[in-house]
Every structure is written in structure tokens, then in C-alpha cells.
ZALOBA-516129 format. One line per 8 residues: number of its first residue (from 1); their letters; for each residue x, y, z negated of N, C-alpha, C. Coordinates in nm, 4 decimals. Layout:
% ZALOBA-516129
NUM	a	X/Y/Z/X/Y/Z/X/Y/Z | ...
***
This chain:
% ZALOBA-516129
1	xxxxxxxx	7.8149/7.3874/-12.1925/7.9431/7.3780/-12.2576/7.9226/7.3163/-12.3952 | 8.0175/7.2253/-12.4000/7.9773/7.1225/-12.5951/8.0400/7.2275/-12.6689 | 8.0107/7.2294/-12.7713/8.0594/7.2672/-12.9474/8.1708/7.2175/-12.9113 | 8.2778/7.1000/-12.8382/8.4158/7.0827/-12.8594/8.4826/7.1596/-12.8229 | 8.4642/7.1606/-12.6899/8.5153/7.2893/-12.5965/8.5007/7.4636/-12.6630 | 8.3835/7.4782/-12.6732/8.3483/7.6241/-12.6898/8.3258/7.6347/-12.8183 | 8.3739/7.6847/-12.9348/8.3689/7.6896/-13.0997/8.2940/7.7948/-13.1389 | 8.2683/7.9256/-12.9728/8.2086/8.0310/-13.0761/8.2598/8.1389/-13.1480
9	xxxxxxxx	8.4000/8.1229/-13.1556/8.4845/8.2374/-13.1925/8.5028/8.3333/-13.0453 | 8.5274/8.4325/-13.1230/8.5433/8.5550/-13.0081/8.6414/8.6615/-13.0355 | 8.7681/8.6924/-12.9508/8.8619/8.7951/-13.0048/8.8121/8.9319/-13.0485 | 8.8278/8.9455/-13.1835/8.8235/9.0769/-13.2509/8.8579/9.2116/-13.1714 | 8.9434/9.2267/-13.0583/8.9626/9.3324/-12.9762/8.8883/9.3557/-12.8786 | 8.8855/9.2116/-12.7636/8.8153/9.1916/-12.6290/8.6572/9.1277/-12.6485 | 8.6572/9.0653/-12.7191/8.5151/9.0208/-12.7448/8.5143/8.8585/-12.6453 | 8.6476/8.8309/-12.5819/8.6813/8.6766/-12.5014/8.6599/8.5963/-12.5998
17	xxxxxxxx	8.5686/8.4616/-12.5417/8.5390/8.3511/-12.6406/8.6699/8.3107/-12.5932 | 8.7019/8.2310/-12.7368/8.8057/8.1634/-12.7960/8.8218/7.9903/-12.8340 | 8.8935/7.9047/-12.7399/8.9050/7.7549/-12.7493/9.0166/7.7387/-12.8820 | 8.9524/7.6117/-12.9299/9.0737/7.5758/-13.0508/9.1357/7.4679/-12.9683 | 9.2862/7.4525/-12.9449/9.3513/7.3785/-12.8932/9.4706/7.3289/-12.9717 | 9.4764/7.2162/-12.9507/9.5820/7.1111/-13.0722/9.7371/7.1327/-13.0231 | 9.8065/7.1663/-13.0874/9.9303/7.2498/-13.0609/10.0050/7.1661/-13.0075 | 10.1185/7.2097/-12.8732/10.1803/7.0809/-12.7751/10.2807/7.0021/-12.8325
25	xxxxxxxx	10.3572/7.0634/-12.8938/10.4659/6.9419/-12.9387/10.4019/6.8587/-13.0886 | 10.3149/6.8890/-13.1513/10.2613/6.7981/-13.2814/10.0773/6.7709/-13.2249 | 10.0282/6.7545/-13.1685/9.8690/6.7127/-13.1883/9.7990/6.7012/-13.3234 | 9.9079/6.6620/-13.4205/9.7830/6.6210/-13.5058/9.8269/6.7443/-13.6131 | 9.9522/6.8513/-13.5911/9.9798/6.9479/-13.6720/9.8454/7.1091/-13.6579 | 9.8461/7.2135/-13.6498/9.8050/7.2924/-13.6584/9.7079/7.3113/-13.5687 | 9.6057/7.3869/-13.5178/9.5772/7.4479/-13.4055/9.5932/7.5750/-13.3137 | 9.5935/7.5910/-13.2129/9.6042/7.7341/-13.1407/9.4634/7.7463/-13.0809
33	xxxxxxxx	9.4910/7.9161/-13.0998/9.3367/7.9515/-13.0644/9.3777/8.0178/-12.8851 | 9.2943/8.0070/-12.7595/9.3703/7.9999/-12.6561/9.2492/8.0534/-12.5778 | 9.2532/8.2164/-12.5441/9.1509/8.2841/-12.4694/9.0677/8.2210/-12.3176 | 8.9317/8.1406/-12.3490/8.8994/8.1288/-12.2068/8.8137/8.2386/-12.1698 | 8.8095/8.2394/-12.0656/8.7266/8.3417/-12.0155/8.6192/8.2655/-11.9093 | 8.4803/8.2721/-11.9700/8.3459/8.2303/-11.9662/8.3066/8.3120/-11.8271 | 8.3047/8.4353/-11.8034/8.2457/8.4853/-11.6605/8.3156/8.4805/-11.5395 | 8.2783/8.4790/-11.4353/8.3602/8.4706/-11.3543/8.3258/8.6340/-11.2689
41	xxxxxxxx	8.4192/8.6868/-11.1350/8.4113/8.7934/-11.1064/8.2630/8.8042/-11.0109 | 8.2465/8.9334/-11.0062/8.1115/8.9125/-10.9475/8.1275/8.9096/-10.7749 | 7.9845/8.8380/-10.7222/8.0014/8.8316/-10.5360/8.0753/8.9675/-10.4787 | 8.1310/8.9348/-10.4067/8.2001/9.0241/-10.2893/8.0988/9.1654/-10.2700 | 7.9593/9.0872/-10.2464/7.8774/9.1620/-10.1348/7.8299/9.3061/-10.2444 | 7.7764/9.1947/-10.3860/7.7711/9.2540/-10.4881/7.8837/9.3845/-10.5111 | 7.9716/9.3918/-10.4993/8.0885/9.5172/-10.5157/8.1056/9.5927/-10.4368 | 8.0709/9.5435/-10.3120/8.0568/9.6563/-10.1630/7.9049/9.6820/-10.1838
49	xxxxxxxx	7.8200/9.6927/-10.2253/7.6713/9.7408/-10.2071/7.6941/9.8678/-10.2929 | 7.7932/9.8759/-10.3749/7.7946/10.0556/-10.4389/7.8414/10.1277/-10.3290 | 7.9299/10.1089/-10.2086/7.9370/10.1672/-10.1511/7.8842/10.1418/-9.9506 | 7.7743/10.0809/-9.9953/7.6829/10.0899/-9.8654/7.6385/10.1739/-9.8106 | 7.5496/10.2741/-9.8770/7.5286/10.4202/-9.8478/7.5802/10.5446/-9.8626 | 7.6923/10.5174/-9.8282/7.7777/10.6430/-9.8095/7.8320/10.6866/-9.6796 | 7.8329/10.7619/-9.6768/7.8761/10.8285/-9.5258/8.0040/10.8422/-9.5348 | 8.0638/10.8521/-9.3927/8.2603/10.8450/-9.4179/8.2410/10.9982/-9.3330
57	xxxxxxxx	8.3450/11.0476/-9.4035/8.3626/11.2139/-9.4020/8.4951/11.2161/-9.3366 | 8.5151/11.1927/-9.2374/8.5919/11.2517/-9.1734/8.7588/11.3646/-9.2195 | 8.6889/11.4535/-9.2197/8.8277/11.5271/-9.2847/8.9024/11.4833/-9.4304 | 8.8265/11.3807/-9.5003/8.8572/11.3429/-9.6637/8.9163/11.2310/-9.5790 | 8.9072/11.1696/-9.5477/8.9422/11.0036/-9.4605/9.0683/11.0890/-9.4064 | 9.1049/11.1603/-9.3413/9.2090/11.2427/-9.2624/9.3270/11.2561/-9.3437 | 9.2805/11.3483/-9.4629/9.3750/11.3782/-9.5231/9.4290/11.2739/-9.6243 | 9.3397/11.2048/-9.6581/9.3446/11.0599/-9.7320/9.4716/10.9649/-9.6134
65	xxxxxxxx	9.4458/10.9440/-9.5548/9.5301/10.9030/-9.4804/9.6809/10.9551/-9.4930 | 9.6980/11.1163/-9.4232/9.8158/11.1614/-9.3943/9.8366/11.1642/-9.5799 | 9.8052/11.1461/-9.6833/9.8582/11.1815/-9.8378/9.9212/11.0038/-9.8167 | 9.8686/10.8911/-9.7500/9.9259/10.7510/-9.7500/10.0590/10.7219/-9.6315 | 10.0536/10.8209/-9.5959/10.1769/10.8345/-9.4567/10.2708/10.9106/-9.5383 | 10.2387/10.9860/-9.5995/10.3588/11.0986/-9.6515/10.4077/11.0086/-9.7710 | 10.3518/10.9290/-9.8161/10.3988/10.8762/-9.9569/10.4587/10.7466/-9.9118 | 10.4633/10.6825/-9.7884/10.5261/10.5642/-9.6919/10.6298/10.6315/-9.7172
73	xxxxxxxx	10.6710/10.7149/-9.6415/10.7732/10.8121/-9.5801/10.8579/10.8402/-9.6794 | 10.8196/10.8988/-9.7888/10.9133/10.9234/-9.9040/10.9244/10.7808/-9.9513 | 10.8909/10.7171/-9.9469/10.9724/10.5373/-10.0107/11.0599/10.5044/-9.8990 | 11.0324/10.5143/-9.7645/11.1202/10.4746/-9.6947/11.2619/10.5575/-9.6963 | 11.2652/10.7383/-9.6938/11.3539/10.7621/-9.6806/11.4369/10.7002/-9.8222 | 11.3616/10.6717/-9.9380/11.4466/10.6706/-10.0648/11.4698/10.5760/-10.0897 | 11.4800/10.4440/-10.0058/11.4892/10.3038/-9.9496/11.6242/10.3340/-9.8638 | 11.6327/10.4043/-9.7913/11.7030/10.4036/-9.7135/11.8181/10.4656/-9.8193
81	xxxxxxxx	11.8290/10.5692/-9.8782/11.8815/10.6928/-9.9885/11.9851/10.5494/-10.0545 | 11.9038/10.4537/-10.1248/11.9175/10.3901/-10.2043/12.0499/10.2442/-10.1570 | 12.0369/10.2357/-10.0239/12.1014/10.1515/-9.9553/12.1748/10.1849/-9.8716 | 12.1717/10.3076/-9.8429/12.3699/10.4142/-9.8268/12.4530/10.3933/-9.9718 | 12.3500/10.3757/-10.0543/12.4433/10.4526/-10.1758/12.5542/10.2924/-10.1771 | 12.4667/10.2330/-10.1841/12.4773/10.0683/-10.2127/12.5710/10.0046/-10.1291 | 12.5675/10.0639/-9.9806/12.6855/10.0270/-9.9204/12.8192/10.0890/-9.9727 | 12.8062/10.2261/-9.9632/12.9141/10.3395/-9.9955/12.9859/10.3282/-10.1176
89	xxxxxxxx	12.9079/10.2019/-10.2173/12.9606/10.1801/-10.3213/13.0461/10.0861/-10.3100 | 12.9701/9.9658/-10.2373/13.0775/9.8444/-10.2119/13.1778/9.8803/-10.1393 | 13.1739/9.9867/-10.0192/13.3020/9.9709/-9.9315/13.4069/10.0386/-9.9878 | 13.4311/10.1079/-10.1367/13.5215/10.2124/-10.1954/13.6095/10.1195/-10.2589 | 13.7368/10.1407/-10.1779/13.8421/10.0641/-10.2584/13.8570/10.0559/-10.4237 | 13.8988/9.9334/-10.4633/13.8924/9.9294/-10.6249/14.0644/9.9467/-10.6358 | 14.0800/10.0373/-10.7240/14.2104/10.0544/-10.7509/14.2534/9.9910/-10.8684 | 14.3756/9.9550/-10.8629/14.4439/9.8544/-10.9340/14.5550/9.9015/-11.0696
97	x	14.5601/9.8732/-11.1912/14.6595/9.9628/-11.2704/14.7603/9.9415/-11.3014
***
């Protein structure tokens, strides 16, 4: 990466190196400083190898499951809750004064 591109500054919060970029409507007015981000995410295989040696437990997988069915279920009924109301609203005559 050149010295043009990469200046070497780094945000005071995140620690993201920082590009100086020539501001869009004037070029030759001010600059903006404009977060790139230098790493990229790591391999796939790399992020599944923390969980290579683990055993799947059965009753945690079970209930893990039925806690993702029960929480479907309550969005759907309150999906549904939500689009009675929505009809029941539009079909109520508007009265006139």
C-alpha cells in the first residue's frame, strides 16, 4: 500500500486506519478523513475449527430447538394479532359531521 493511499492515521476510538480523501463537490477545497478497513474476515474453516470438537448433546439441541419453535409461534400469532387489528380498522365505517 503507497503513503498516498494509506497516511497512517488511525481512529482514536477503533484503532481503523484512516484514508485522506479530497472532498466531492470542491477537490481542491478541504479534505475528509474516510475509515478503510485493512483486514479482511478470517477463512470459514478457520471459525468452524472452535467448534470441531464438540459433541452435540442431544437434550440442549432439543430444547434449543423447541425455545426456536415457541418464539416462531409467538411472532406468528402476533403477526396474525397485528393484521386482524389492521383489517378491523379499515373495515369500520368513518363517520361524517
Amino acid at each position: 500500500m503507497s503513503r498516498d493511499t494509506h497516511s497512517g492515521l488511525r481512529c482514536p476510538h477503533c484503532q481503523t486506519a484512516l484514508a485522506l480523501v479530497p472532498a466531492a463537490d470542491n477537490p481542491a477545497a478541504s479534505v475528509l478523513s474516510v475509515p478503510i478497513r485493512d483486514e479482511t474476515p478470517p477463512p470459514v474453516h478457520e471459525v468452524l475449527a472452535v467448534y470441531a470438537g464438540r459433541t452435540r448433546d442431544a437434550a440442549v439441541a432439543m430444547r434449543g430447538a423447541a425455545r426456536v419453535r415457541e418464539s416462531f409461534n409467538r411472532a406468528r400469532r402476533a403477526a396474525a394479532r397485528r393484521r386482524a387489528a389492521q383489517r378491523a380498522a379499515q373495515q369500520r365505517p368513518v363517520r361524517s359531521a
